[in-house]
DRENNU-534090 format. One line per field, with one value per residue (C-alpha): residue number from 1; residue in three letters; x, y, z. Coordinates in nm, 2 decimals, always signed. Example, Ala and Ser with C-alpha at 12.3 -4.5 7.8 and 13.67 -1.06 7.14 Angstrom:
nr	c(1,2)
rest	c(ALA,SER)
x	c(+1.23,+1.37)
y	c(-0.45,-0.11)
z	c(+0.78,+0.71)
END
This chain:
nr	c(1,2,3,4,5,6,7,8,9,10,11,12,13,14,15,16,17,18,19,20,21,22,23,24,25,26,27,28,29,30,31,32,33,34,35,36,37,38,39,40,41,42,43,44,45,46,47,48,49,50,51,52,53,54,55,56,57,58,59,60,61,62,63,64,65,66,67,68,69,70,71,72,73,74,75,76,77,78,79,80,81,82,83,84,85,86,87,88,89,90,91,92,93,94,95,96,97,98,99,100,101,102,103,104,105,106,107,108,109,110,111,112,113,114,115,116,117,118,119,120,121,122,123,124,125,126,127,128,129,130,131,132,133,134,135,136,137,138,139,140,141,142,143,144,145,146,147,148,149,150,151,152,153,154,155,156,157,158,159,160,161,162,163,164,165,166,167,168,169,170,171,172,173,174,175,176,177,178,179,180,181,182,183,184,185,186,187,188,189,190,191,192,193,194,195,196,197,198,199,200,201,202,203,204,205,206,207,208,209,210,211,212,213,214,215,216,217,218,219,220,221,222,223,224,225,226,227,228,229,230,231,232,233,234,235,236,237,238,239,240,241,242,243,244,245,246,247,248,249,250,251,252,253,254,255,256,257,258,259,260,261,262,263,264,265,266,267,268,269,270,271,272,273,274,275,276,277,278,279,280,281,282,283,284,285,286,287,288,289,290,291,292,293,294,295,296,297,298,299,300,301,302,303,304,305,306,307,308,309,310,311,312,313,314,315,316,317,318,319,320,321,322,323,324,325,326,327,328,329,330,331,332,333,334,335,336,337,338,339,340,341,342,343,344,345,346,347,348,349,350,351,352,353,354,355,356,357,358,359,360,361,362,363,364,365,366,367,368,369,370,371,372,373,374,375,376,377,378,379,380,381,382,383,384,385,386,387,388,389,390,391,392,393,394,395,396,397,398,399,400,401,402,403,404,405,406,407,408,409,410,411,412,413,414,415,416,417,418,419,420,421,422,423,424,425,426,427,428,429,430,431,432,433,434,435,436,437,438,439,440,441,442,443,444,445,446,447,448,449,450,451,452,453,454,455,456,457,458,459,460,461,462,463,464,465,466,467,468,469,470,471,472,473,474,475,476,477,478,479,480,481,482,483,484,485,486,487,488,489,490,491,492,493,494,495,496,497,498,499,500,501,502,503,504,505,506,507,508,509,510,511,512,513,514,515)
rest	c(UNK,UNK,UNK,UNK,UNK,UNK,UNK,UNK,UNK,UNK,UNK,UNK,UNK,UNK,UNK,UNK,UNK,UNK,UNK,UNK,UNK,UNK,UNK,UNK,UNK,UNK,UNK,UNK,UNK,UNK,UNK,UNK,UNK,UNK,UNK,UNK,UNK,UNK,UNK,UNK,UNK,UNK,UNK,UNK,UNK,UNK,UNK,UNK,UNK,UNK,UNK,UNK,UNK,UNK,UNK,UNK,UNK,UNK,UNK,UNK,UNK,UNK,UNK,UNK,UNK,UNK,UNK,UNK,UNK,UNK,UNK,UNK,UNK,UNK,UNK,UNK,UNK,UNK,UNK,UNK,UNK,UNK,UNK,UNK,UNK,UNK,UNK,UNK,UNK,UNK,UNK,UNK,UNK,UNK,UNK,UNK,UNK,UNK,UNK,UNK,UNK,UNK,UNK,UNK,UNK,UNK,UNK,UNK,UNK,UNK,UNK,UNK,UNK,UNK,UNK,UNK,UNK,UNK,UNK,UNK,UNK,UNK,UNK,UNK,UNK,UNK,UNK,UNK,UNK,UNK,UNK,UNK,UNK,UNK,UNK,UNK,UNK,UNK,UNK,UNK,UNK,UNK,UNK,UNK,UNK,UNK,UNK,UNK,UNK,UNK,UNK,UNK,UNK,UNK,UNK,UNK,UNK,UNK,UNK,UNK,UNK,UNK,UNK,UNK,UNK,UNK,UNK,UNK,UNK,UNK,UNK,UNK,UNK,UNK,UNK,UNK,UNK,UNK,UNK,UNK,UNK,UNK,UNK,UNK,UNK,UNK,UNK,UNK,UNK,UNK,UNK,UNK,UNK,UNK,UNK,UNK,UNK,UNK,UNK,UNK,UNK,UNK,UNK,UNK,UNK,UNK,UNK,UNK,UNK,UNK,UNK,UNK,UNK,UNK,UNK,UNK,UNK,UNK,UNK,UNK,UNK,UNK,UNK,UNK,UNK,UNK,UNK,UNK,UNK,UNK,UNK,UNK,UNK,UNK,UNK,UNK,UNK,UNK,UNK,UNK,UNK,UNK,UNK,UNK,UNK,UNK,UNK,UNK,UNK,UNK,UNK,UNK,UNK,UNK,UNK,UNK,UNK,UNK,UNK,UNK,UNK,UNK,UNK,UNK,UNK,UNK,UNK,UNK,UNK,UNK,UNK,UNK,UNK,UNK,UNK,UNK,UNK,UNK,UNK,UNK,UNK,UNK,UNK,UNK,UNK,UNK,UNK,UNK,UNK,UNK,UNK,UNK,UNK,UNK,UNK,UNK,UNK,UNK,UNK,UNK,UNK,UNK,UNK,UNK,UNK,UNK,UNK,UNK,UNK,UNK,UNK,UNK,UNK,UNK,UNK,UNK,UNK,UNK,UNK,UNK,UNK,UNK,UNK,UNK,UNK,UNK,UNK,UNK,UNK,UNK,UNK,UNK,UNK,UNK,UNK,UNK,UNK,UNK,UNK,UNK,UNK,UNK,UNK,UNK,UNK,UNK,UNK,UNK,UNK,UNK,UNK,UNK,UNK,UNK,UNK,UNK,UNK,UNK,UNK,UNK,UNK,UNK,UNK,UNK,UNK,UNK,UNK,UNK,UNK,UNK,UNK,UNK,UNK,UNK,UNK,UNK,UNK,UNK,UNK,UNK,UNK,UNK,UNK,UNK,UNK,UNK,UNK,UNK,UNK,UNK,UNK,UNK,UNK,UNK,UNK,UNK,UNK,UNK,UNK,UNK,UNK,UNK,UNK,UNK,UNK,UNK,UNK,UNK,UNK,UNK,UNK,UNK,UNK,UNK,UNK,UNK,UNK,UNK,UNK,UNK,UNK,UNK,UNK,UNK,UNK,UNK,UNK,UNK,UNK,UNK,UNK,UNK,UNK,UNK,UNK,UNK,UNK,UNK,UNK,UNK,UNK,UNK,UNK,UNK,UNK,UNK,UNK,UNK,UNK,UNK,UNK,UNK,UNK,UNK,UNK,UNK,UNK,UNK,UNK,UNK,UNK,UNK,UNK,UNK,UNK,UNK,UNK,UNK,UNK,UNK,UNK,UNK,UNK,UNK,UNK,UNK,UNK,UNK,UNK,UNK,UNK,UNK,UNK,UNK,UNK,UNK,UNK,UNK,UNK,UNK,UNK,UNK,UNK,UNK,UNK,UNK,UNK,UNK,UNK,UNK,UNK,UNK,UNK,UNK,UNK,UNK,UNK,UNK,UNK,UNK,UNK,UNK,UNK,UNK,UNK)
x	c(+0.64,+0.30,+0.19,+0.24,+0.11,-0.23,-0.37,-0.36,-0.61,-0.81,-0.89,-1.04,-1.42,-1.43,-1.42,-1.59,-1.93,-1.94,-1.95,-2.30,-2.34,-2.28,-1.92,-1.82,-1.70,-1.46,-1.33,-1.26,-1.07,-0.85,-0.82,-0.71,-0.51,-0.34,-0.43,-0.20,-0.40,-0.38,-0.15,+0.11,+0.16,+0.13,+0.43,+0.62,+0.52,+0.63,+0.98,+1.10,+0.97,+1.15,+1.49,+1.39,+1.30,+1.66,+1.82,+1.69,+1.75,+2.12,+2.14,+1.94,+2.23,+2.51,+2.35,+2.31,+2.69,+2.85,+2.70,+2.77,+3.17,+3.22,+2.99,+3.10,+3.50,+3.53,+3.17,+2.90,+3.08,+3.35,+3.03,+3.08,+3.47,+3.44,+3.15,+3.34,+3.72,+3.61,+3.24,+3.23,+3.58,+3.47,+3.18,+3.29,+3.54,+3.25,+3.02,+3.33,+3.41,+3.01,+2.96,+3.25,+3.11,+2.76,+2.91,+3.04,+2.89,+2.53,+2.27,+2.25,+2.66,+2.64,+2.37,+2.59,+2.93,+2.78,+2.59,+2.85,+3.17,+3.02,+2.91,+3.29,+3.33,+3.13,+3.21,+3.61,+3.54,+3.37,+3.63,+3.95,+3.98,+3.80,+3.91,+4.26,+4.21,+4.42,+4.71,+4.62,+4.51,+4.78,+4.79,+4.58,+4.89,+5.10,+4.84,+4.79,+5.18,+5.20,+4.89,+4.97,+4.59,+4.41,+4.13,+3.88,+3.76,+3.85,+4.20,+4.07,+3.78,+4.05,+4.30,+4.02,+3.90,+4.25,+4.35,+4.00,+4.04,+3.90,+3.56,+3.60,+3.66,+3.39,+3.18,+3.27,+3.21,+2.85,+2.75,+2.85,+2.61,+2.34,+2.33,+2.44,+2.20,+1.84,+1.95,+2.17,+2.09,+1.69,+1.53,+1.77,+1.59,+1.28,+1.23,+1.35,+1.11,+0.80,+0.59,+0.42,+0.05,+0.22,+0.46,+0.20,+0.02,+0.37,+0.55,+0.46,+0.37,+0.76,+0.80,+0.58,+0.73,+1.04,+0.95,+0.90,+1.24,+1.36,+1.15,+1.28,+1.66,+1.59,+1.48,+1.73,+1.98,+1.79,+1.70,+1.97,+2.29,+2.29,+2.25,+2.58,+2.87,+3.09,+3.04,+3.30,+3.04,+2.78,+2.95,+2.91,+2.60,+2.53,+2.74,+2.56,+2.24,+2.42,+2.58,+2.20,+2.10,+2.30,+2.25,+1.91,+1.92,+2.14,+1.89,+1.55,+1.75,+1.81,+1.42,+1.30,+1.45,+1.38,+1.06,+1.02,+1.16,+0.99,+0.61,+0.67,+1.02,+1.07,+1.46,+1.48,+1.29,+1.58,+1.81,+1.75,+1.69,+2.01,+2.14,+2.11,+2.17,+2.50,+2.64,+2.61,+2.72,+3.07,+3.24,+3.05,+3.34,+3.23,+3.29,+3.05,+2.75,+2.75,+2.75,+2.46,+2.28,+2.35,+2.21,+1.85,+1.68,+1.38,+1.74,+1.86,+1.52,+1.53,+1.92,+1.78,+1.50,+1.73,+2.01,+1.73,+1.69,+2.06,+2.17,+1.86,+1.82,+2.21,+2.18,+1.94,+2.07,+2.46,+2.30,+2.05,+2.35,+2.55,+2.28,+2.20,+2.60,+2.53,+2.25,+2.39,+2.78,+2.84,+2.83,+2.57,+2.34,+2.36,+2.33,+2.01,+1.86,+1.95,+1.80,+1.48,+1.48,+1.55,+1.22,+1.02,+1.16,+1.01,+0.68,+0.62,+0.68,+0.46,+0.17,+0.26,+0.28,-0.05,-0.17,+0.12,+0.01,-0.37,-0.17,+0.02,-0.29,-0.55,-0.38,-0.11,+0.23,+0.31,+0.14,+0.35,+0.67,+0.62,+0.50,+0.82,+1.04,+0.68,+0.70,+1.06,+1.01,+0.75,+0.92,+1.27,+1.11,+1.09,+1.38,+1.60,+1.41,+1.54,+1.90,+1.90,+1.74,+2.02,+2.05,+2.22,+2.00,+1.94,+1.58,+1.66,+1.88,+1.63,+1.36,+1.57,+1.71,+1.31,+1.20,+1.51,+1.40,+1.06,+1.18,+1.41,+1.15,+0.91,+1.16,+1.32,+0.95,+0.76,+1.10,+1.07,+0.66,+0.63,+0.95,+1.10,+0.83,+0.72,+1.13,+1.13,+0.82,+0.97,+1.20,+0.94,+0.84,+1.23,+1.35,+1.62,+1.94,+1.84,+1.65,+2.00,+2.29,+2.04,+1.93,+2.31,+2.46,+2.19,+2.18,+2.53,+2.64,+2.29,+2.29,+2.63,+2.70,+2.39,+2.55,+2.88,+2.78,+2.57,+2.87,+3.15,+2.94,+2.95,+3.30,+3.33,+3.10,+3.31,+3.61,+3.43,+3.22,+3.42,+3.14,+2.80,+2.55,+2.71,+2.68,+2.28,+2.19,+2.40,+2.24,+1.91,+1.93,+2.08,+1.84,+1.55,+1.69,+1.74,+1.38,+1.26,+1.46,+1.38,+0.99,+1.02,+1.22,+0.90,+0.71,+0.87,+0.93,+0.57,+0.45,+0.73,+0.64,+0.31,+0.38,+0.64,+0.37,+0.17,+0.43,+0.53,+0.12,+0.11,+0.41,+0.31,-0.02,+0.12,+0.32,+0.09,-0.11,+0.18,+0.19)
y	c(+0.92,+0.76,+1.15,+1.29,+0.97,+1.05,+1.37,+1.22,+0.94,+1.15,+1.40,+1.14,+1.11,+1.45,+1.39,+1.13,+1.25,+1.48,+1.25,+1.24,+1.62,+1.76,+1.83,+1.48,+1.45,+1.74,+1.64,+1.32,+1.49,+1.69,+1.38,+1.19,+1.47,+1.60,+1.38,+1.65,+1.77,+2.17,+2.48,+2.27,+1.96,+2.15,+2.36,+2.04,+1.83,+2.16,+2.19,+1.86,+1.82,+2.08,+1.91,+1.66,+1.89,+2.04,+1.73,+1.56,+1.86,+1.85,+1.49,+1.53,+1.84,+1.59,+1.27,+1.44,+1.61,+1.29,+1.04,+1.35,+1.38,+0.99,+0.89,+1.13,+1.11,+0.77,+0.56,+0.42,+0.08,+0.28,+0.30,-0.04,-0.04,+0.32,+0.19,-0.11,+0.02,+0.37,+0.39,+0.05,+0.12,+0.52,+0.42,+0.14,+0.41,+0.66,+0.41,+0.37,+0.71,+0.81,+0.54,+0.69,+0.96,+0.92,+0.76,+1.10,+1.34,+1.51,+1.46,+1.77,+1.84,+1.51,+1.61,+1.91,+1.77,+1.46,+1.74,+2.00,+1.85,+1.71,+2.08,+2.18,+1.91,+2.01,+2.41,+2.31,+2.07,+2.33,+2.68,+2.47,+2.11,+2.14,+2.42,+2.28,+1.96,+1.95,+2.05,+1.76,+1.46,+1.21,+1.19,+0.86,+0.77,+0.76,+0.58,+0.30,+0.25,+0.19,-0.06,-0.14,-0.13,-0.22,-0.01,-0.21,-0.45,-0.38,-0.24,+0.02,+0.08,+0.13,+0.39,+0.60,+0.64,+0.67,+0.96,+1.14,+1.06,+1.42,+1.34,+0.95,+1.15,+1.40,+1.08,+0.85,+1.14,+1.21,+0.86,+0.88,+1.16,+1.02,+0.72,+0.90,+1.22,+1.09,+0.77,+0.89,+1.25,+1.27,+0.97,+0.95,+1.27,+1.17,+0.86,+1.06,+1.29,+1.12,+0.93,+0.60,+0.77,+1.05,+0.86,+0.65,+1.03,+1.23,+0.98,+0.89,+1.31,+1.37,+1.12,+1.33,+1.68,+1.58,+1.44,+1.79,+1.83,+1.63,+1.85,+2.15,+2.03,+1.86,+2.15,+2.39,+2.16,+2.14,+2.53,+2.71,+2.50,+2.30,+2.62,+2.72,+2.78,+2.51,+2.24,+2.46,+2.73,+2.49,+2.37,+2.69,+2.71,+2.38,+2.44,+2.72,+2.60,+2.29,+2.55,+2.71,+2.34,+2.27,+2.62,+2.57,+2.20,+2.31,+2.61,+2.42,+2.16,+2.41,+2.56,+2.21,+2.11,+2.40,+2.40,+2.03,+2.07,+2.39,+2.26,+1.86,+1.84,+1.51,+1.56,+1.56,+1.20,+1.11,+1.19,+1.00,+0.70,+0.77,+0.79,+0.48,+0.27,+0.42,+0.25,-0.03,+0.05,+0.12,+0.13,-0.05,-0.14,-0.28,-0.62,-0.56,-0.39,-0.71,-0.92,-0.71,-0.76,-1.14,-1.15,-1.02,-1.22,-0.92,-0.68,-0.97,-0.99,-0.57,-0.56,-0.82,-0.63,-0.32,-0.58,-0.66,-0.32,-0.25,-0.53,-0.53,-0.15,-0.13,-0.40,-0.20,+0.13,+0.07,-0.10,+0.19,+0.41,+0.28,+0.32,+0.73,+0.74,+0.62,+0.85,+1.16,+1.16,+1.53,+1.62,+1.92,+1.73,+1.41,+1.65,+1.79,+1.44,+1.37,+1.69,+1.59,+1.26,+1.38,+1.62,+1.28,+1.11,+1.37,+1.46,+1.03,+0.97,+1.27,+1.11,+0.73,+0.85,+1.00,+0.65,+0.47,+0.65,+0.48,+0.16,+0.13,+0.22,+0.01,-0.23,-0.32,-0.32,-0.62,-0.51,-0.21,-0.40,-0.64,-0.34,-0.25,-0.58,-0.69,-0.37,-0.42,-0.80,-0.65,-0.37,-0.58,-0.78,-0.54,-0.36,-0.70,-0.79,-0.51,-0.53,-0.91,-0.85,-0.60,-0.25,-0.21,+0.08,+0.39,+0.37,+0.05,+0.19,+0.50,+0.25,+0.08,+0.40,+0.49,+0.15,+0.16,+0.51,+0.41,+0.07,+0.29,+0.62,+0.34,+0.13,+0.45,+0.60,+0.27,+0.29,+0.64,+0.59,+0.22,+0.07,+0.34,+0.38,+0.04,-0.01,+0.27,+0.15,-0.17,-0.01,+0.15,-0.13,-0.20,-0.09,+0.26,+0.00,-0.17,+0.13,+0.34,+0.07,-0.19,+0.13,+0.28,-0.05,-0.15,+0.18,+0.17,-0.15,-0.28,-0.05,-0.02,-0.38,-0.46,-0.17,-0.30,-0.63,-0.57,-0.40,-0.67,-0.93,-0.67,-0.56,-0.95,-0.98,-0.63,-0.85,-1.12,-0.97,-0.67,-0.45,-0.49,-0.47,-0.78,-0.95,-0.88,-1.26,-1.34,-0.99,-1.05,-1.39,-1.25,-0.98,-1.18,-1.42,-1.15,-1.05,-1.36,-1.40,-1.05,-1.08,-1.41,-1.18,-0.92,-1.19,-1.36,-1.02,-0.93,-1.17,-1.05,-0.66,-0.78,-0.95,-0.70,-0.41,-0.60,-0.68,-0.31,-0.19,-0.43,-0.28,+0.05,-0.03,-0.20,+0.12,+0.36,+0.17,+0.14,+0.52)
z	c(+1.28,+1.39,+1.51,+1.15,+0.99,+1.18,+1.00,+0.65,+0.71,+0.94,+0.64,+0.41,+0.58,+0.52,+0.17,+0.15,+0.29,+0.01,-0.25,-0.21,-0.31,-0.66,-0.52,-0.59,-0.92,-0.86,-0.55,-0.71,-0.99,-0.74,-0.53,-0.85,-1.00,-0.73,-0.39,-0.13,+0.13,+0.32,+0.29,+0.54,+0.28,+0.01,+0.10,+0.23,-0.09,-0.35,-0.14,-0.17,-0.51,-0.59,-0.50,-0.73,-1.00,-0.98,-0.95,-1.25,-1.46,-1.39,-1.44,-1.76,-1.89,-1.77,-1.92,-2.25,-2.24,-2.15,-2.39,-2.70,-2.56,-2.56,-2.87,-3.05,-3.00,-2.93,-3.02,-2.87,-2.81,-2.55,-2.30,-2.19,-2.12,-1.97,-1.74,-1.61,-1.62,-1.47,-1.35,-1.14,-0.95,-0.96,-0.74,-0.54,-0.42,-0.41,-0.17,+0.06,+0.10,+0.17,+0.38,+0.62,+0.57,+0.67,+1.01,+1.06,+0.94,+1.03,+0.78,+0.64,+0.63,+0.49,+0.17,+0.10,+0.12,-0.15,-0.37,-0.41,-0.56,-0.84,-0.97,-0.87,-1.11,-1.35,-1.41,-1.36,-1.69,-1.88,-1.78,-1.76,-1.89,-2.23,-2.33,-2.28,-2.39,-2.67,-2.47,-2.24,-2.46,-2.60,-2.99,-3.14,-3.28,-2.97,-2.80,-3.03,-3.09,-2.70,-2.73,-3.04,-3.15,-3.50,-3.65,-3.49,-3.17,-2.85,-2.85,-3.11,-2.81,-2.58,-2.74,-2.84,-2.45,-2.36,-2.66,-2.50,-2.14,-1.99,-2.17,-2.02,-1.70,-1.77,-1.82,-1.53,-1.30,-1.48,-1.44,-1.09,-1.01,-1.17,-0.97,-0.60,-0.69,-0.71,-0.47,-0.25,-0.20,-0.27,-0.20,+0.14,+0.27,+0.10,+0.31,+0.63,+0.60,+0.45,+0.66,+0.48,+0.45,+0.26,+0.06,-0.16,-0.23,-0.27,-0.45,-0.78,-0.79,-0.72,-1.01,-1.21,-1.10,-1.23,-1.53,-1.65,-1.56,-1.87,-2.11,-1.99,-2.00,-2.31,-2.53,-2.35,-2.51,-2.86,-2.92,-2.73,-2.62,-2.96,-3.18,-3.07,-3.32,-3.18,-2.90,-2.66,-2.69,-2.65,-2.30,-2.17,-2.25,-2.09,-1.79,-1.66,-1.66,-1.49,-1.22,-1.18,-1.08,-0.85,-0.64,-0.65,-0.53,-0.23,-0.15,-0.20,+0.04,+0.30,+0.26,+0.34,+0.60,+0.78,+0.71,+0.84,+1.13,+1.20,+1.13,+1.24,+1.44,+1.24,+1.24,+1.63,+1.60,+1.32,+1.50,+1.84,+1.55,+1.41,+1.70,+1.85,+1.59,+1.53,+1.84,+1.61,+1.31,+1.34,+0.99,+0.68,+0.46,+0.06,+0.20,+0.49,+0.25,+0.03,+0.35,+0.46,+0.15,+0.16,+0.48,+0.40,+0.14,+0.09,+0.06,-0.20,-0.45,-0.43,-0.57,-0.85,-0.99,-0.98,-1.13,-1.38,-1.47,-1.51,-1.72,-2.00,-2.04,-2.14,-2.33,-2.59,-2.48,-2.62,-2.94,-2.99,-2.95,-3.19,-3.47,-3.37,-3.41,-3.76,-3.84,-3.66,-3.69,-3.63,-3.23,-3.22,-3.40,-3.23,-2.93,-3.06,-3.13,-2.76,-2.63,-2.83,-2.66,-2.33,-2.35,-2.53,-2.18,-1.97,-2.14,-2.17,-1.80,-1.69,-1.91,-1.80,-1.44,-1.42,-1.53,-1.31,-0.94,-1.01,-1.15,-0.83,-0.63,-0.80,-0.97,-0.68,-0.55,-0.79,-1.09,-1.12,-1.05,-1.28,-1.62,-1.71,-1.78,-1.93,-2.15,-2.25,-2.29,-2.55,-2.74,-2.74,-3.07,-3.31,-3.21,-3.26,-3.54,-3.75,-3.65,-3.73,-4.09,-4.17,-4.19,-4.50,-4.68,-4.50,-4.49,-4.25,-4.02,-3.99,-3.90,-3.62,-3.54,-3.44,-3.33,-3.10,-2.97,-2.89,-2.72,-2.48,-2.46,-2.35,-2.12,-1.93,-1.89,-1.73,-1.52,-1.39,-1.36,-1.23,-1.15,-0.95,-0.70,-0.65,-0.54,-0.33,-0.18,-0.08,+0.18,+0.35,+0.56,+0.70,+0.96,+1.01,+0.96,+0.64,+0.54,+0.51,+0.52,+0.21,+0.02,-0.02,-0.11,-0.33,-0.52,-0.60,-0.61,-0.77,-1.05,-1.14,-1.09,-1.34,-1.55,-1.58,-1.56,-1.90,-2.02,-1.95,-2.13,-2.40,-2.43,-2.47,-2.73,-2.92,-2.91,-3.07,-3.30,-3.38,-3.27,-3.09,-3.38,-3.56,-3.20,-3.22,-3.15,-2.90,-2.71,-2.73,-2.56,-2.29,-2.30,-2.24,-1.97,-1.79,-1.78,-1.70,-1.41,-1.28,-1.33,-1.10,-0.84,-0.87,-0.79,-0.50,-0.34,-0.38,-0.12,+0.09,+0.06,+0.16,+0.52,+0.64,+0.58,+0.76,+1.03,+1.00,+1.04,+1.31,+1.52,+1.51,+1.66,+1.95,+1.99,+1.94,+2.21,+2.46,+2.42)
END
């Protein structure tokens, strides 16, 4: 990768002589605004952000149809048993299967054998298992005889997911592709094909190109999927743009990687690095990836700031549910306030990120690490504040309903804009084994484990308390131990990040001069 790397840096004295003439101030604008350089990146950068694109929009469609099907039909408080009884042994099964997978397969049979199943998924749910779900759901009744459940706690939890267990399904396999899709399928190919010198331009754009994905998704769901008679309608309606998605991620996939390999060749290099190591990488069981995290303490402080991330923001998220429940019992329109938030999402993160890239690059890889559990440390007071006063009147509950918004609009948006890229950043420096093996097993296990993690401690505290708002107290002292601990993590791994660039910078050198 040293060859490609080259060009980049070469066209910045260019630019730089002619900040002397009156050209400056817009080159600096273009350079600020959009810092991608000739027809050949431009083309490469617009491909692969269009991957992206696609891939967020789906995951925004999914995210929005699976939290209205479980919310909805079973409460907000079924999140947390669904996401440790089905999402954490969905995807430990998931990780074991793809990492078989990816010691057999070739890259790209390996993108498209990942990507298309879960749109099988998806337009099977829609044309054959909603519309019969009646025919396949157990009665509430029966259920809670067998489980002999009361009306509320856990049990209660329990019979509900188990009376609506295609939407659970539809929601386990959701959750699934939204941690494998942008991980797994994007940032995999990303990093293959994205040389360091391009990275710090292309990436926080990518970030910014699919934050209009949201918005888009969002207000598909608000002003055409949730105007729909009924939500089966409204499925449809949701499922094709879902299908559209998906097609479009598998084609834009195919367009750039032929175009990389036509203009650089880089695949040919992967593949002589994949190559070699794979003589040592036999079979990576789940065992094996945890041992291989263990091993690497800059691995370990990466999987606790994305362990940081997972626990806190479900912490607020299942609480903030909860109280929209409240607010917005009926199912299209709890949709529609989804939808709306969804585009907020989007629109926020395009604005933040335009701030974040010149964060990241004046500020510094640790600054923007540590913004966003600084940020949610911040917005967690009011939002706890409120719950712990009370929320008997209406007018209450509407204002924690909107101070809860704006603590996870805020949260989610510093994640996609500052957290997000500083991680991905961090793995540049390793080398091809912990590049691939770490980023797989920390993607997964990482966030899931943080998610589940967040939600055991919560399905103990709905036994307890009955449900999570009365166990408000208890939540936000977890909530902010978390943080603390994963702001120290930011800042051990910063030094860290530091030396092995260096290292890394030094490497290369030797080997460019060797050549």
């Amino acid at each position: 990768g040293v060859e490609v790397a080259s060009p980049a840096p070469a066209a910045t004295p260019a630019t730089d002589n002619k900040d002397d003439t009156t050209m400056s101030s817009l080159t600096k604008l273009r350079r600020t605004i959009f810092p991608i350089y000739g027809k050949q990146e431009t083309i490469k950068f617009l491909l692969i952000g269009s991957i992206k694109f696609f891939i967020i929009m789906a995951l925004t469609l999914t995210r929005d149809t699976k939290d209205t099907l479980v919310v909805t039909q079973c409460g907000a408080e079924a999140i947390a048993f669904l996401k440790i009884y089905g999402v954490l042994p969905a995807a430990t099964a998931f990780i074991a299967l793809y990492s078989k997978m990816a010691s057999v397969l070739e890259k790209k049979t390996l993108f498209y054998s990942t990507c298309i199943p879960f749109f099988v998924f998806f337009v099977l749910y829609d044309v054959v298992i909603y519309p019969n779900a009646a025919i396949l759901h157990p009665s509430l009744e029966s259920v809670q005889k067998i489980l002999g459940s009361t009306s509320s706690g856990g049990l209660a939890v329990l019979a509900k997911i188990v009376a609506n267990w295609t939407s659970a399904l539809f929601y386990v396999v959701a959750e699934i592709y939204s941690s494998v899709s942008v991980g797994l399928l994007f940032w995999q190919f990303a990093n293959d094909v994205v040389p360091i010198g391009q990275a710090k331009r292309f990436y926080p754009l990518f970030a910014q190109m699919s934050g209009l994905a949201p918005v888009l998704a969002g207000q598909y769901v608000v002003r055409y999927a949730s105007q729909a008679p009924d939500f089966g309608s409204s499925l449809n309606r949701l499922t094709a743009a879902i299908a559209f998605s998906g097609t479009m991620i598998c084609i834009y996939y195919q367009l750039a990687t032929q175009y990389v390999e036509k203009t650089e060749g880089v695949p040919e290099v992967n593949i002589d690095g994949s190559v070699s190591p794979k003589k040592k990488k036999p079979r990576m069981s789940m065992k094996e990836s945890a041992k291989f995290l263990a091993s690497s303490q800059y691995l370990r402080l990466i999987a606790t700031l994305v362990l940081g991330y997972g626990l806190s923001i479900n912490f607020t998220e299942i609480m903030w549910k909860s109280l929209v429940k409240k607010q917005y019992p009926d199912p299209l329109d709890y949709q529609r306030f989804m939808g709306n938030f969804s585009s907020a999402v989007g629109l926020s993160t395009c604005i933040v990120i335009f701030f974040g890239v010149h964060v990241i690059r004046i500020l510094g890889w640790k600054v923007g690490a540590m913004a966003t559990p600084g940020i949610m440390m911040i917005l967690g007071i009011p939002f706890f504040a409120c719950i712990l006063i009370g929320l008997d009147s209406p007018v209450r509950l509407h204002v924690a309903v909107v101070l809860g918004t704006i603590q996870s609009l805020l949260s989610k948006t510093s994640k996609y804009a500052l957290f997000d890229p500083t991680t991905q950043m961090a793995y540049i420096p390793l080398d091809e084994e912990s590049k691939v093996k770490g980023k797989a097993a920390i993607d997964v296990l990482g966030s899931r484990v943080g998610k589940s993690g967040g939600s055991l401690i919560q399905q103990g505290l709905v036994f307890v308390f009955g449900n999570i708002i009365n166990a408000a107290p208890v939540v936000a002292v977890i909530y902010y131990s978390v943080l603390v601990g994963w702001i120290a993590a930011a800042n051990r791994l910063s030094s860290l990040f530091q030396a092995q660039t260096e290292m890394d910078k030094a490497n290369k050198y030797e080997r460019s001069k060797e050549k």
